[in-house]
N, C-alpha and C positions, 0 to 999 in steps of 0.2 A: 154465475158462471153458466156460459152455455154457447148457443149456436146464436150468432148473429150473423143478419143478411135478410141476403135472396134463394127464391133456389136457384139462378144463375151463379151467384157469390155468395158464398157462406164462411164462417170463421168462427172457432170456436173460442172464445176468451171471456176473460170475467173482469167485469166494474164495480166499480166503487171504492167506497172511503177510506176499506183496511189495502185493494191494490193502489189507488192512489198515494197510501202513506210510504207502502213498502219501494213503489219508486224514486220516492225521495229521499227516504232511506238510502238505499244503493245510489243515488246520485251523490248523497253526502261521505258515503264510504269510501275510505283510501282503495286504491290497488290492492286486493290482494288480502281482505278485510271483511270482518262481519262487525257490521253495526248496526244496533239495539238502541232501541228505546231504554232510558232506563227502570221506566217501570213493567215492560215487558222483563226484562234481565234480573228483577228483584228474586227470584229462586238461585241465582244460579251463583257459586262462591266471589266474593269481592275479589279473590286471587285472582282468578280467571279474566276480569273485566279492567279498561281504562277507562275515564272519563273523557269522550272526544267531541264536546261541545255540545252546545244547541242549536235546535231548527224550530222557526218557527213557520209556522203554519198559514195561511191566509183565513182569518176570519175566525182563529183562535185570539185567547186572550191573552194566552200565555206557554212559553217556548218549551220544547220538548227537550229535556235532558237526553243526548245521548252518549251509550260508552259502546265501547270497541271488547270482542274479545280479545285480550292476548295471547290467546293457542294459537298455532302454528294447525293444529291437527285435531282431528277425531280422540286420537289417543292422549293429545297433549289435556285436551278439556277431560276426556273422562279419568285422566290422573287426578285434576281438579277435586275429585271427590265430590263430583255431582252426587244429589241425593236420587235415588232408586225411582222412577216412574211408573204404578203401576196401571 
């Protein structure tokens, strides 16, 4: 993350391999939808989550599980009985 440019043109943004996943991520996401890796989502209750396909990668071996949560809301996931982050 940072400033890239000129001092005529500058732009603050950040590259690499965890924003390039996360755009494909939201590319594969329905409207309206948060979708996870599933082994990013291994903390969080199987209630909470769907399984909503795989993506595979370029120049991976092998495809990325991912699930969907099924909250609606903030309040609907911490019903979920997420465990405490300290």
């Amino acid at each position: 993350m940072g400033t890239f440019g000129s001092e005529v043109r500058a732009e603050y943004t950040a590259i690499g391999p965890a924003v390039s996943l996360a755009e494909k991520l939201a590319q594969a996401a329905a409207p309206d939808s948060v979708t996870l890796t599933a082994a990013f989502a291994q903390g969080l209750p199987r209630s909470a989550l769907r399984s909503c396909g795989q993506l595979m990668l370029q120049g991976e071996q092998e495809a990325l599980r991912l699930v969907a949560l099924r909250c609606a809301s903030v309040a609907d996931l911490e019903a979920a009985s997420l465990p405490e982050v300290s």
